[in-house]
C-alpha positions in Angstrom: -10.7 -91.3 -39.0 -12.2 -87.8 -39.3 -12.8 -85.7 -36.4 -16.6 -86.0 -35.6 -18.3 -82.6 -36.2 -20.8 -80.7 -33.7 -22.4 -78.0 -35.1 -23.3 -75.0 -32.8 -21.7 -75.4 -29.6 -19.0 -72.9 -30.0 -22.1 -69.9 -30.4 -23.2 -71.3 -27.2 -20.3 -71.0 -25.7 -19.8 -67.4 -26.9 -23.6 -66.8 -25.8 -23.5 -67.8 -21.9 -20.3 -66.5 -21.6 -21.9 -63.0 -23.3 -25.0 -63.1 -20.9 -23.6 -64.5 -18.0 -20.9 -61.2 -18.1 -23.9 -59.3 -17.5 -26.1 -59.4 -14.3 -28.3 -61.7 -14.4 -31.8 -62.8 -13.1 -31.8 -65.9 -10.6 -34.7 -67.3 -13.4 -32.1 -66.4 -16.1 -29.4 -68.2 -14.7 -31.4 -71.4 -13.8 -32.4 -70.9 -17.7 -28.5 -71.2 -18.6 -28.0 -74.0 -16.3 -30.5 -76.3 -17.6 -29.1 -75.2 -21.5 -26.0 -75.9 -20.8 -26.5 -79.0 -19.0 -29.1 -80.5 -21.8 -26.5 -79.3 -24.8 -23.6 -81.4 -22.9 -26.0 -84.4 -22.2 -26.8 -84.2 -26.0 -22.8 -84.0 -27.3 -21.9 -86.7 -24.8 -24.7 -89.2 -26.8 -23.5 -88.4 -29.5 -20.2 -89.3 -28.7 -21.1 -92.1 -27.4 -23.3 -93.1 -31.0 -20.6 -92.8 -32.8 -17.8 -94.6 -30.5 -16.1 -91.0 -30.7 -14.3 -89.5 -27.6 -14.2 -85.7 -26.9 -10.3 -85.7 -27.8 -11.8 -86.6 -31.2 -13.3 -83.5 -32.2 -12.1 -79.9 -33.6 -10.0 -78.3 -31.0 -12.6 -75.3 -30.9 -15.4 -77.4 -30.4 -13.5 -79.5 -27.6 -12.1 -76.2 -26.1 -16.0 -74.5 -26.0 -17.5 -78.6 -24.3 -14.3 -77.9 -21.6 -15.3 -74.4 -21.2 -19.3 -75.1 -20.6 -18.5 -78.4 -18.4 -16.0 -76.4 -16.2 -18.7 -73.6 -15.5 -20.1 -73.3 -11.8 -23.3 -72.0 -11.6 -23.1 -71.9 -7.8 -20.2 -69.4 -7.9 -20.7 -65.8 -6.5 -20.2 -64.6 -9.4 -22.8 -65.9 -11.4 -25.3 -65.3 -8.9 -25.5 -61.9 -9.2 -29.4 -60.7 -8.5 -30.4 -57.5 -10.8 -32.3 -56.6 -13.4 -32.4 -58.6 -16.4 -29.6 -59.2 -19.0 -29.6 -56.8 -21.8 -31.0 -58.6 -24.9 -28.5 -60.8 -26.3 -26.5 -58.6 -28.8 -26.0 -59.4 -32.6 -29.4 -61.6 -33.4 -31.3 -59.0 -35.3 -31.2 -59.4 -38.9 -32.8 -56.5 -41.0 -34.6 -58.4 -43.6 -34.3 -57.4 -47.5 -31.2 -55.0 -46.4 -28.2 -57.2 -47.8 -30.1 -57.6 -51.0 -30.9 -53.6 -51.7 -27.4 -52.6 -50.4 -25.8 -55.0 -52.8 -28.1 -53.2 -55.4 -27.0 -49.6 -54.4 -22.9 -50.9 -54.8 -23.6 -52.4 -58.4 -25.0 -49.0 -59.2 -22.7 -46.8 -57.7 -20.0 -49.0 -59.3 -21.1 -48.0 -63.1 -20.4 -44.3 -64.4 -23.7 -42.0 -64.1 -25.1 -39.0 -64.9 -25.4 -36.3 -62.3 -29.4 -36.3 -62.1 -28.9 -40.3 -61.5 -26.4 -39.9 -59.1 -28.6 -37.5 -57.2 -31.1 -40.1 -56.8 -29.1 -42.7 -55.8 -27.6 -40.6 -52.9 -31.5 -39.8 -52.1 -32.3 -43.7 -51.8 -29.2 -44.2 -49.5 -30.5 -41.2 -47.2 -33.5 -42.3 -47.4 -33.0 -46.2 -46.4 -30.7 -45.0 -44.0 -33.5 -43.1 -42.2 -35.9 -45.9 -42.7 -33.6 -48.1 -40.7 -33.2 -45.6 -37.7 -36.8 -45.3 -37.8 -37.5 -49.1 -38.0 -35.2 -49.5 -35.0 -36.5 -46.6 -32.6 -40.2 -47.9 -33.7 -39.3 -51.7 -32.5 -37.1 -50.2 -29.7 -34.0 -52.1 -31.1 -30.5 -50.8 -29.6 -28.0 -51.1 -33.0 -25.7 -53.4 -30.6 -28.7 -56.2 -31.1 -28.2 -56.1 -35.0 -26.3 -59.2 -36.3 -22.9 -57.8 -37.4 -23.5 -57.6 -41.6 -27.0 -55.2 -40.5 -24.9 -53.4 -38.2 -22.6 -52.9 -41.1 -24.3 -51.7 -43.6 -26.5 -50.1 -41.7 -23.3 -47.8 -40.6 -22.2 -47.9 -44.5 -26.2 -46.2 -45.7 -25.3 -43.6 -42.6 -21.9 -42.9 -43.8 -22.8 -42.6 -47.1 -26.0 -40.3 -46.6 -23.5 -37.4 -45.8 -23.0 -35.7 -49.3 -19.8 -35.0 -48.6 -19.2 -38.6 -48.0 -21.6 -39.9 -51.0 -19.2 -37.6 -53.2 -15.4 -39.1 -52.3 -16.8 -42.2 -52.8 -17.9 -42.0 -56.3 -14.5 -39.9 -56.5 -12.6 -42.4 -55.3 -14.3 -45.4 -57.8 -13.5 -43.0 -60.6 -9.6 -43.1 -59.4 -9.7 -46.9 -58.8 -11.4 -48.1 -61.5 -9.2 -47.5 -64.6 -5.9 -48.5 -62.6 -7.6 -52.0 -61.3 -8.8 -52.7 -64.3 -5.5 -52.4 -66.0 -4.4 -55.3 -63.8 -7.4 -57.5 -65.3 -4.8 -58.7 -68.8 -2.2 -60.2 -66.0 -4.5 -62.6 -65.3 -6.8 -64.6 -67.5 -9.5 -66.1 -65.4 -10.6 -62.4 -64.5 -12.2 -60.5 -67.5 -13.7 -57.0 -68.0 -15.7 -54.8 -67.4 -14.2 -54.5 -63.6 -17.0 -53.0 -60.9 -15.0 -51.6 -57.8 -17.1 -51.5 -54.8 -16.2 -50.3 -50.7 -17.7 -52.1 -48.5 -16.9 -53.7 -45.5 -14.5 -56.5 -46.3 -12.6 -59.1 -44.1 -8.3 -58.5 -45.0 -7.5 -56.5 -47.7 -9.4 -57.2 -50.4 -11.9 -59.3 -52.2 -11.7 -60.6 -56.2 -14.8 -62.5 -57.7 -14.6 -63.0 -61.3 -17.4 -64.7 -64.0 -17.7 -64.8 -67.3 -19.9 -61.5 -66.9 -17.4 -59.4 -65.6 -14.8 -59.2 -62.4 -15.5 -57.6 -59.2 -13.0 -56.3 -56.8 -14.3 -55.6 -53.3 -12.0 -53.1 -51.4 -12.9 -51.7 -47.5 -14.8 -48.9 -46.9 -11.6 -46.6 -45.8 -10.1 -46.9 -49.1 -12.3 -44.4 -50.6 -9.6 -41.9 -49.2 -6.8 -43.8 -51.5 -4.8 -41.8 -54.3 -4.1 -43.1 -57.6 -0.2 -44.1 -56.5 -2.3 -46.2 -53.8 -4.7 -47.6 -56.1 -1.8 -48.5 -58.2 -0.1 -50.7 -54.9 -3.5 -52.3 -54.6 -3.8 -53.2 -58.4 0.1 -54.7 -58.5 -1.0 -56.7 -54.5 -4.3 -58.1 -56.6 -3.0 -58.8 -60.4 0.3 -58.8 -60.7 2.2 -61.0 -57.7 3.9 -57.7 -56.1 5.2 -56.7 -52.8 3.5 -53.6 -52.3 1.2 -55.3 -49.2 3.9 -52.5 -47.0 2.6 -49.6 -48.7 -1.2 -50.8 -49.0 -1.0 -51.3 -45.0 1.1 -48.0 -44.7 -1.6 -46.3 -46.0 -4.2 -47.6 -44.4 -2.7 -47.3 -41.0 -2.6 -43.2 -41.8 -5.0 -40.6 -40.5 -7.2 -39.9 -43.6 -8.3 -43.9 -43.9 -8.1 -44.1 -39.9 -10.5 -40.9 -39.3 -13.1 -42.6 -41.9 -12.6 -46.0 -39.9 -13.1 -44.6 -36.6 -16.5 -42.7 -38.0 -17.9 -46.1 -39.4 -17.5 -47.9 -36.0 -19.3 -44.8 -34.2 -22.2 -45.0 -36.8 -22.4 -48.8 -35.9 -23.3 -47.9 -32.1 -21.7 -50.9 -30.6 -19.4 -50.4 -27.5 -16.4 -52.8 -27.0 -17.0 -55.9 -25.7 -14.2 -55.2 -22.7 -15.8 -57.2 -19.8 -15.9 -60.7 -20.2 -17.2 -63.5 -17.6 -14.2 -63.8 -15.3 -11.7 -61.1 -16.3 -12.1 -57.3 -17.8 -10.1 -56.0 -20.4 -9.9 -52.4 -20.0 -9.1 -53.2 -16.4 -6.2 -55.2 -17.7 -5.6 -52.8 -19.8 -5.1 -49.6 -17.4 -2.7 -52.3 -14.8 -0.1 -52.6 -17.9 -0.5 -48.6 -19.0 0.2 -47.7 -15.6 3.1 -49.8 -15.1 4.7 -50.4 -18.7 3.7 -47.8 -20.8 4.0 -44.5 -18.1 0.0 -43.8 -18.9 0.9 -42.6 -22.2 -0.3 -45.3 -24.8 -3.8 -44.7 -26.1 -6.6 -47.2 -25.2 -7.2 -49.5 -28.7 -10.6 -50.8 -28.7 -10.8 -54.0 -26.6 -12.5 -56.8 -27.1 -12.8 -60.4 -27.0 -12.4 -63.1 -29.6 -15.8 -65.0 -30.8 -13.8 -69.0 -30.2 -11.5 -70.6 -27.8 -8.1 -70.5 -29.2 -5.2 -72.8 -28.5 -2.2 -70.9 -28.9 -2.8 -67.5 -30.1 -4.0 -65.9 -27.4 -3.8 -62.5 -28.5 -3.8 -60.3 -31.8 -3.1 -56.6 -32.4 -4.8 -54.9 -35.7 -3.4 -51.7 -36.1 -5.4 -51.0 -39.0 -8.6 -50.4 -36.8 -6.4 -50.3 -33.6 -8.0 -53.1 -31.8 -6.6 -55.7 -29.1 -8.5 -58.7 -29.3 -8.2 -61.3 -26.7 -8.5 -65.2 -26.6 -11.6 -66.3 -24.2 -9.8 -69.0 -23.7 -8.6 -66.9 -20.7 -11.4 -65.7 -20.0 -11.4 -68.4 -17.2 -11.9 -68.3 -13.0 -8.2 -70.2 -13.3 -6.6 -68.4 -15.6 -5.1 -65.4 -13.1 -4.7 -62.1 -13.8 -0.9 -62.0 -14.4 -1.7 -64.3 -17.7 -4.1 -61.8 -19.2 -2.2 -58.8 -18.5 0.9 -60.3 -19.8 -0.6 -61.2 -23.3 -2.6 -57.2 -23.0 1.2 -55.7 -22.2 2.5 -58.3 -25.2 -0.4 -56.4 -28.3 0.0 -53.0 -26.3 3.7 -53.7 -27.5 2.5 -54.1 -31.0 0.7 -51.0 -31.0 3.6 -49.2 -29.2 6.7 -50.7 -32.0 5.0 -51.0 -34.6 6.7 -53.5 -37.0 9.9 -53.5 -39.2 10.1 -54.3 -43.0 12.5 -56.4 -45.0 12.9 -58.3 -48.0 9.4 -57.3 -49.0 8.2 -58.7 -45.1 6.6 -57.9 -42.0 8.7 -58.7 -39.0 6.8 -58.2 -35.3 8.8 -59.9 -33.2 12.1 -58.2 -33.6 15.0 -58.1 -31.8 13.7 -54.9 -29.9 10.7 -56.3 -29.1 12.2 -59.5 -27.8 13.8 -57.5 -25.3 10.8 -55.3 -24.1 8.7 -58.3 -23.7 11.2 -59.7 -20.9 10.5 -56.0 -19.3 7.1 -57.9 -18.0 8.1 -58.3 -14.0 6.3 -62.1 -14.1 7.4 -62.4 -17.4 8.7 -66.5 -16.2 5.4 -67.0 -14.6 3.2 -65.5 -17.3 5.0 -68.0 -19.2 4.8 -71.5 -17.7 1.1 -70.4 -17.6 0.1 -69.7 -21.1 2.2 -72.8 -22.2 0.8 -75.2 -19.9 -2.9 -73.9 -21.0 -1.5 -74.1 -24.4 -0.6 -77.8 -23.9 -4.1 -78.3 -22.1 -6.0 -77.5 -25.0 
């Protein structure tokens, strides 16, 4: 039979745990209580409608119900009295932006004079400032933008900077030519190409029509050479295993310094303190006693569902630990969290080795550091036995 689906209660999860972190108003809480209460009361009849038990639905949705149902509101530490909670972060949608922005890649995409260039660069300044303006008007903090206006709002900032506006239309006439040789290798995608930077989940994006083929590629690549292009055209068209030097590059200073200057335009600041436990906490325990206080704080931050088994992941491509909320718990102890923070810190610290055309992570020599952990055993039965509860 197919797993039942609830829509939504995993965002409510992520939401109280988000403004429950904070301090919060007695009124506030009482306001959580009865939302959470209600949302359960509502799952549970539909369960019941549908002769479906929890065990029946997607393990994210189960995992968030177990989460909300094993919340005490009564704790201590939930009854924090302060000022309000900060406005709950990422709700703020900039209407009209996605659709102009997508306008300003399609022409910035096509070869141009240098009077139409000009004005382009002119409209990204100037909707750029129209934004800032917009939020200072309305008193909107960019960490209350939902995360596609936070990132293009950081993309029109970036890109207002001449300097900036220039390497990228550099960098499209680099790219273009050598990604659209790779269009013949494959039939479904036809010419002309359009090559646009953008903010793009992995390591590219290929949408092809009968009007053309587009090839999304992130922001940072504007600071690839042609021999890098060339990797990216043979991991897109042609089946190659050039995925090493595509994430070798990207891992180097010149794409890293353009990352790290989009995430300050975006304003937001790590999401380090969660409801229970606090990551850069967890984070300094394992420097100071692993790493000798010389391993360089990665952005922290918590995952957005309640994982099973992964309960940790290490991007060194924007240097960022993220952390399951699954133990983000009052039972899950301290020992569990900083073993999986020593276990990415590891990742950043080896790096990984190459073989075959593959990625390895886990090697032998990381095998053996890992056992370095003084609980290691103990960190262990406890991240199996929550595995084997959820």
């Amino acid at each position: 039979m197919p797993s039942l689906r609830i829509q939504g209660l995993v965002r409510l999860a992520n939401r109280v745990r988000r403004d429950l972190s904070h301090t919060v108003s007695v009124e506030q809480r009482e306001q959580l209580r009865k939302l959470v209460t209600d949302s359960l009361s509502e799952v549970d009849r539909i369960l019941a409608q549908h002769a479906t038990r929890l065990n029946d639905l997607p393990a994210p949705t189960r995992r968030a119900y177990q989460f909300l149902a094993g919340l005490n509101f009564d704790q201590p530490a939930l009854q924090g009295p302060g000022p309000d909670a900060p406005p709950t972060p990422g709700n703020v949608s900039l209407v009209g932006l996605a659709s102009f922005w997508q306008r300003m890649l399609n022409r910035v995409a096509q070869p141009s004079v240098a009077e139409d260039l000009a004005k382009l660069r002119d409209s990204i300044r100037s909707a750029g400032q129209n934004i800032e303006r917009y939020l200072q008007n309305q008193d909107i903090s960019a960490g209350q933008l939902t995360p596609q206006s936070r990132a293009i709002r950081s993309w029109l900032l970036f890109f207002s900077e001449q300097e900036n506006f220039d390497a990228y239309g550099a960098a499209i006439a680099r790219a273009t030519p050598i990604l659209a040789a790779g269009l013949a290798a494959v039939p479904r995608f036809h010419p002309p190409l359009l090559v646009q930077f953008r903010p793009v989940p992995g390591l590219f994006r290929v949408r092809g029509g009968c009007d053309g083929t587009r090839v999304a590629l992130p922001t940072p690549m504007i600071t690839f050479d042609e021999e890098q292009f060339a990797c990216v055209r043979e991991l897109i068209f042609e089946g190659g295993r050039t995925k090493r030097q595509v994430l070798e590059a990207m891992a180097g200073e010149t794409y890293q310094d353009v990352v790290g200057e989009l995430d300050a335009l975006a304003g937001v600041p790590e999401q380090a303190k969660g409801l229970f436990h606090d990551l850069a906490a967890a984070y300094e325990r394992v420097r100071q006693s692993y790493f000798d206080g010389t391993i360089d704080r990665p952005r922290l931050t918590w995952n957005h569902t309640f994982t099973g088994r992964k309960f940790g992941h290490y991007d060194p491509i924007t240097d960022t630990v993220m952390i399951s909320c699954s133990l983000d718990r009052a039972d899950v102890p301290a020992v569990a969290l900083d073993f999986v923070m020593y276990h990415e810190l590891l990742h950043k610290r080896l790096g990984v080795r190459w073989g075959a055309g593959r990625m390895t992570a886990h090697t032998p020599e990381f095998r053996a550091a890992e056992q370095r952990f003084a609980h290691f055993a103990e960190a262990d039965v406890i991240l199996k036995k929550l595995a084997r509860a959820q």
